[in-house]
N, C-alpha and C positions, 0 to 999 in steps of 0.2 A: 593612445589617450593623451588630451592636454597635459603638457606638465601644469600647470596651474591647476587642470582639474583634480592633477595625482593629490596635490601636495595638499588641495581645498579638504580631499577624504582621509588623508592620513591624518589631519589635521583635526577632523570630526570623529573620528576615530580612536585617536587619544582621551578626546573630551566626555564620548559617551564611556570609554572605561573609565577613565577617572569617575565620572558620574555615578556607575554603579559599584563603584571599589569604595568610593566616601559612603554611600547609600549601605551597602553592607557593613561597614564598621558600625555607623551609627547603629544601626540595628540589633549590633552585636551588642553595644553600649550608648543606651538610648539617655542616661545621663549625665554623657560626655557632650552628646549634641545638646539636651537641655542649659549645662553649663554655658555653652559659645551662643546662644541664643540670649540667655539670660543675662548675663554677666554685665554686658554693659550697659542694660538698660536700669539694672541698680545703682547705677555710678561709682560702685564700688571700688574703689584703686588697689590692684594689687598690693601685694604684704599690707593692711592693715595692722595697725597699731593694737597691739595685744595687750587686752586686760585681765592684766595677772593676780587674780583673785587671789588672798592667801587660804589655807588652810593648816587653822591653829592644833595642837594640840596642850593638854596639861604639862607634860613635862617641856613643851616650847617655854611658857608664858609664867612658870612655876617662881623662878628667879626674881620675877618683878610682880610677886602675889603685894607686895606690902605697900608699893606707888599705885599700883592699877586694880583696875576690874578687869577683867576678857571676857569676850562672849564668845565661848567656843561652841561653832553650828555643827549644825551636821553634814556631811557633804553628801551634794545634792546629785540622785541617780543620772548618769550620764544621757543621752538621747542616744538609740540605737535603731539597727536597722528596725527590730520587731518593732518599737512604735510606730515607725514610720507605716509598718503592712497593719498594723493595729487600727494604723485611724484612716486610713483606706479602706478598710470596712463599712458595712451599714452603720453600725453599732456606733463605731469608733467616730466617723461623720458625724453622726449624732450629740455624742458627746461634745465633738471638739467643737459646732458649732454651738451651742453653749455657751463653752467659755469664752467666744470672742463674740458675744452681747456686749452694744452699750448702752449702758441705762438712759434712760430718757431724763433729759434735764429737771430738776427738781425733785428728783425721785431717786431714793435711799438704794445704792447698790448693796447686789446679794457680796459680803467682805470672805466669806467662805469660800464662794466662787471664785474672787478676785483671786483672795491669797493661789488656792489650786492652780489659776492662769496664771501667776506670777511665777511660780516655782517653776512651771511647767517651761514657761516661756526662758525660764535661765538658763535648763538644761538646751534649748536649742541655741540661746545666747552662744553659751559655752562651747559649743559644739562647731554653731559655722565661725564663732569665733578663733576658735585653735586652727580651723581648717584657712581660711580666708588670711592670718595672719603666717602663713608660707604661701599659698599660692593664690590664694582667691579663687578658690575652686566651688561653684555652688553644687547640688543636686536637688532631688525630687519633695526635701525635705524643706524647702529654700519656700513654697509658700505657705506653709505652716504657720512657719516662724515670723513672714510679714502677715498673718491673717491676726497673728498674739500680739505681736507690735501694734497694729494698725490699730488693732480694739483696746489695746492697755491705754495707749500712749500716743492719741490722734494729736496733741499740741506740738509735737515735733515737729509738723508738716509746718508751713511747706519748708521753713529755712533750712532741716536736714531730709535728704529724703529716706533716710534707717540711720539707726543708734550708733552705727561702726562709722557714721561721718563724725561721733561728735569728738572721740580722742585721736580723729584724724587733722582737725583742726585747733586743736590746741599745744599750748608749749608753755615752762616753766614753771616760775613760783610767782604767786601776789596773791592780794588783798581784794575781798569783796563785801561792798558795802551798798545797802538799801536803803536811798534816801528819797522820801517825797515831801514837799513843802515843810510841815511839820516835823520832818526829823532834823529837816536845813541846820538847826542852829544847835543839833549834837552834833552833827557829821561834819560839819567846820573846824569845831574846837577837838573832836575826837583824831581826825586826821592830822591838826597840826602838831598835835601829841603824838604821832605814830612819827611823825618826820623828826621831833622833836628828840624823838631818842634812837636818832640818827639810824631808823632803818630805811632800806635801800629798794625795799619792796614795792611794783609797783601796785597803785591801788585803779579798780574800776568800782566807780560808782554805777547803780542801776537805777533808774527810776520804771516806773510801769509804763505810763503811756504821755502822749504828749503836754495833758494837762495837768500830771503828777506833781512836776519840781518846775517854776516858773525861766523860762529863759535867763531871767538876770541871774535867780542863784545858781543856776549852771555856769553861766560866766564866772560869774563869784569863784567859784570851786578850779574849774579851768585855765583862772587867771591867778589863783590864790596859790594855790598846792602845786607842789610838785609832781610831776610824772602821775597825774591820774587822770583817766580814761573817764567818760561818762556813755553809756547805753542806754537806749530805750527797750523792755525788757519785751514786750509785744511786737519788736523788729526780731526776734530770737522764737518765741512760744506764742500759738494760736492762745484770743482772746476767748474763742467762744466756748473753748471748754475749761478754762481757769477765771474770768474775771475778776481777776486780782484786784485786792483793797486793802493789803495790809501786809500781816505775818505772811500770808501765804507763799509771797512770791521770793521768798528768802532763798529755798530749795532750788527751785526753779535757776535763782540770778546764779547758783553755782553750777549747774547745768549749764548753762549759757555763757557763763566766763570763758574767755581765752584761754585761760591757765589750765594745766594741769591739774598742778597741787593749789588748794585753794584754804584761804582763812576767812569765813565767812565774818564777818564784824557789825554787832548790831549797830547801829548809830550812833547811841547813845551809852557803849559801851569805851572804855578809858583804860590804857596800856599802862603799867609801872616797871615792865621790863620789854626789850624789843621783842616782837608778837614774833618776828624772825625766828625766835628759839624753836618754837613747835614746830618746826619743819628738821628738827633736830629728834625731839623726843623718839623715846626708846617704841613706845605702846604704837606710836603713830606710824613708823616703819617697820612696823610685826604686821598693823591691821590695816591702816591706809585712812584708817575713819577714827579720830580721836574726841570725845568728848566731856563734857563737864555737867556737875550734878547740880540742881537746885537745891533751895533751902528746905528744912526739912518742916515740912507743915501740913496741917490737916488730916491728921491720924484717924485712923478706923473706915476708912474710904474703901468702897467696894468694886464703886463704877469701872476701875481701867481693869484691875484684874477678870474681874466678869465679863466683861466686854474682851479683851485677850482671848479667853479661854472659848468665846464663841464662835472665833474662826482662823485659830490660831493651831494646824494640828500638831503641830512643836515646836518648841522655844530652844535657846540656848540654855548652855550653863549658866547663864546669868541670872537669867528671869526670876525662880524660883527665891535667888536669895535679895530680890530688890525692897525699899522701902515699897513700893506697892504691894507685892505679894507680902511682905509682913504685917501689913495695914499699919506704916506706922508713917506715911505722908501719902498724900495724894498729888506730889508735886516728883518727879526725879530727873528730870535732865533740865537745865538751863542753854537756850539756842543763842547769847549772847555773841559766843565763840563757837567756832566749829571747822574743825580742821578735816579735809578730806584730797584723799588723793583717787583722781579719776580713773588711774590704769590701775586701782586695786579696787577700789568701794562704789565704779559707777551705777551695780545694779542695784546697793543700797540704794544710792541717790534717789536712784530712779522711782524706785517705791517709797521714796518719802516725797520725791512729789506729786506721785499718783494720790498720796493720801491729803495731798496739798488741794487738789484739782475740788472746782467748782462743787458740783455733787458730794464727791467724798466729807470734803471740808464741813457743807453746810447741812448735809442730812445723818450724818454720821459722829463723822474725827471729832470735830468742834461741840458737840455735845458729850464726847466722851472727855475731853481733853482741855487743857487751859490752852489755845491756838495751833503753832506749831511745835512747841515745844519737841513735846513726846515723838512727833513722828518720825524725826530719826532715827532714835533706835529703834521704834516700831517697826519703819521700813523696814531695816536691816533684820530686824527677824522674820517679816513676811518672807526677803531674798534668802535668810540663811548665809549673810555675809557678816565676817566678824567685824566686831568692835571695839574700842576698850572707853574707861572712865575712867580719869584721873582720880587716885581714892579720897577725896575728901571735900565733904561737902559742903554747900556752899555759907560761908564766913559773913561778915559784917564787919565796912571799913564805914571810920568819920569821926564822932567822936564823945565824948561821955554824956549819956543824957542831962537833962536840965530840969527836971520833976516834969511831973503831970503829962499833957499827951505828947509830953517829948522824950518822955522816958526815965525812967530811973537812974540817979547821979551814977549807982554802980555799974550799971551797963554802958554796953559797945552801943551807939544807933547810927542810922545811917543807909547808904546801902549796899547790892550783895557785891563780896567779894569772894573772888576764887584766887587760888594757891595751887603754885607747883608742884613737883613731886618734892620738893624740899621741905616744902610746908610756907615758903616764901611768897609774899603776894603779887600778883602775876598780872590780873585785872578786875576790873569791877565795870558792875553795871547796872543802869539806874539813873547817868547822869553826874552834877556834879553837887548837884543842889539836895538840899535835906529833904523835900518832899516834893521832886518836879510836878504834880498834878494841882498843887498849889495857884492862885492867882497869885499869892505874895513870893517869888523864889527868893530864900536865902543858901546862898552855898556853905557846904560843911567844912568843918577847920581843919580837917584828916589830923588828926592826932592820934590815934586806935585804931587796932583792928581786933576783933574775938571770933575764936571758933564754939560750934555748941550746935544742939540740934534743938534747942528750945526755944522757937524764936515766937516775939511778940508782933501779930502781923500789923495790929492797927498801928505803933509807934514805931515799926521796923526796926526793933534791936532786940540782940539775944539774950535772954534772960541769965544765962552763963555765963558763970563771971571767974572761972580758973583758967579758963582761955584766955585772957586778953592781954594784946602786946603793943607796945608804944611804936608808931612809926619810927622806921630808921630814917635818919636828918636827909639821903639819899631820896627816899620815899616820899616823904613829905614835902622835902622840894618838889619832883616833879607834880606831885597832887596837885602843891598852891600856884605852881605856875600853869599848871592845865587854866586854872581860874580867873587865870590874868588872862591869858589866850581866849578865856569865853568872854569877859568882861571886854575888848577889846571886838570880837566878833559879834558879841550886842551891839554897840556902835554902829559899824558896818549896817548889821540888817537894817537898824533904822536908818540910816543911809540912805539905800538899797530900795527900802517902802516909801521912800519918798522922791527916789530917781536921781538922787543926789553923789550916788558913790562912785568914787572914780578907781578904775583898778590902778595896782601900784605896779605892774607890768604887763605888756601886752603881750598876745600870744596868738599863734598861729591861726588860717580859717583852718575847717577840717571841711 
């Protein structure tokens, strides 16, 4: 025989056992070849970045009953092999396609449903999460879990192609804020307060879409401010199922942040100590998701608790004892500030802005709800992810009324202010002016702050008058200089409206 021909058959000969050696293993473990098929067509990179949910318990969180609230959840059944043979059934099909309906635009989702798909969807969260963050090993379970994605959470597409890209692209700590034409001239004067008291944090401004925030006040900002980023927030989240116009896309822009850890910051919200600390707080490194209470108003309110209980099949430890459930405000959480860290609270997130999305918002949320407020902790009780609430609710900085609809000489008026765990004022929000919705803005003289839960809403001050405390000369200084800082960024815009402004430094193309 040829040696050429020997070598041509030994040679083929190798190939076909190798061929039937790989063929039998696979067979043997037909979700080890699913894995090597699958794997990189998720773009998944191995070790994924692990989202370490916590789970609280009472005697954790007991020590700091007197600073916080905790919502201690229940923790949620793991995904096992029997589901997986469960929903490979007739039955089980049936069911599961169900839950990954999406409702048709303009039309009220079933929120029973959702919730069901949401919990459900955590436990495979959790599940190829733990797995994927040591080896990135998928299996048979792997499309389940993108059919619950895909239908929860279509605005992800296309810029992530699954949820385990989103803390693969993020890093650190900063500032996110939501500025569209209209908020321009909080977001100017807010932010140079934030540098002002010399924190170091960087901040990314969002706008929605291209004709949100006009070129020039983007320059304005880019060339004004230090170290801050500007994003378009529909470069990040599909428009067609959000069409953001406002609150909505608050949740969203901390999604889409770079960061990690994140401090959401409304616009028109104003620092009196570096916003930096809360990445310090105690409640915030227990839960990952830290938040603050509104004022306490419109008592006897039925809507949120009734509406909870209709598709909510359990709450936290919290719920029960909130100003809703006692009917004694129809208001409880303030979205001003909001601290969240993404390797612990990103399936909260996530379900506060599923409750954010187009449908939810306008046939649902927004009808139960004063905007986004609420939906955060809602979220987090839909996921069963903890939370906490700084204990005290929300105050009234500025300063003694003037009679008549400015309030009475012995009250606090003004607007809201939130406090630390000290009881020290921390920030407010509102602006800087005594009644921004005004044509005529006058700004307030920050002289006072009071705590109370009896607030007067048409004059916005508290009727409670053994709370109230005289700004510290610390305090008040930076208030009255916020004031110079806006009186000075008035200027500017009119500037600006008339093509006139020239920056006072130049900066980089991007």
């Amino acid at each position: 025989m040829n040696q050429k021909v020997f070598r041509w058959l030994i040679i083929t000969c190798f190939i076909f056992i190798a061929a039937i050696t790989t063929y039998i293993l696979n067979e043997n473990n037909p979700r080890e070849i699913y894995t090597e098929k699958r794997l990189h067509s998720t773009g998944i990179k191995r070790a994924t970045i692990h989202v370490q949910e916590p789970t609280l318990s009472f005697d954790q969180v007991e020590h700091l009953s007197l600073k916080y609230e905790f919502a201690i959840t229940d923790t949620p059944k793991p995904w096992t092999e029997k589901d997986l043979e469960f929903f490979k059934t007739a039955a089980g099909e049936t069911l599961f396609s169900q839950l990954t309906l999406i409702s048709e635009p303009n039309v009220a989702p079933n929120f029973a449903m959702m919730t069901a798909a949401e919990r459900l969807f955590k436990s495979l969260f959790m599940y190829f999460d733990q797995r994927l963050s040591q080896n990135a090993s998928l299996d048979e379970s792997w499309p389940y879990y993108k059919r619950l994605e895909d239908a929860l959470y279509p605005w992800i597409h296309p810029h992530w192609e699954n949820l385990f890209h989103i803390n693969n692209q993020t890093n650190g700590q900063g500032i996110v804020m939501c500025v569209g034409n209209g908020q321009f001239k909080f977001a100017a004067t807010s932010i140079r307060v934030i540098r002002m008291l010399n924190t170091k944090l960087p901040i990314e401004v969002f706008f929605i879409r291209e004709d949100d925030l006009s070129v020039a006040k983007r320059y304005y900002l880019k060339s004004e401010m230090d170290n801050v980023t500007l994003r378009k927030l529909d470069d990040y989240i599909s428009d067609y199922y959000t069409k953001f116009g406002g609150w909505a896309m608050k949740p969203f822009a901390m999604l889409a942040s770079h960061f990690t850890e994140v401090i959401l910051v409304d616009a028109d919200a104003y620092f009196l100590q570096d916003p930096a600390l809360l990445f310090q707080d105690q409640a915030y490194a227990l839960t990952g998701a830290l938040f603050f209470y509104d004022r306490t108003l419109f008592p006897n309110w039925h809507v949120g608790p009734d509406w909870l209980r209709s598709f909510l099949p359990t709450m936290s430890s919290l719920v029960p004892h909130t100003r809703w459930f006692k009917y004694t405000s129809s208001h409880e959480q303030e979205s001003g500030v909001v601290v969240m860290n993404k390797r612990k609270a990103l399936l909260g997130l996530l379900s506060t802005c599923k409750l954010n999305g187009k449908s939810e918002r306008d046939e649902v949320v927004y009808k139960h709800v004063h905007g986004d407020k609420e939906t955060f902790w809602i979220g987090h009780e839909i996921m069963q992810t903890p939370y906490a609430f700084i204990k005290s609710f929300g105050a009234v900085i500025g300063n003694m009324g003037r009679g008549g609809q400015d309030g009475e000489p012995t009250q606090v008026c003004g607007v809201q202010l939130h406090l630390d765990t000290t009881g020290t004022p921390l920030w407010f929000n509102g602006g800087l002016y005594r009644n921004k919705y005004k044509e005529t803005l006058e700004y307030l003289n920050f002289t006072h702050f009071a705590q109370g839960d009896d607030w007067e809403f048409a004059t916005h001050c508290i009727k409670n008058t053994d709370k109230i405390h005289e700004l510290s000369p610390d305090q008040r200084s930076i208030a009255l200089a916020a004031v110079e800082l806006d009186k000075q960024r008035e200027k500017d815009e009119q500037l600006l409206e008339q093509g006139l402004w020239k920056p006072k430094k130049t900066i980089a193309s991007h």
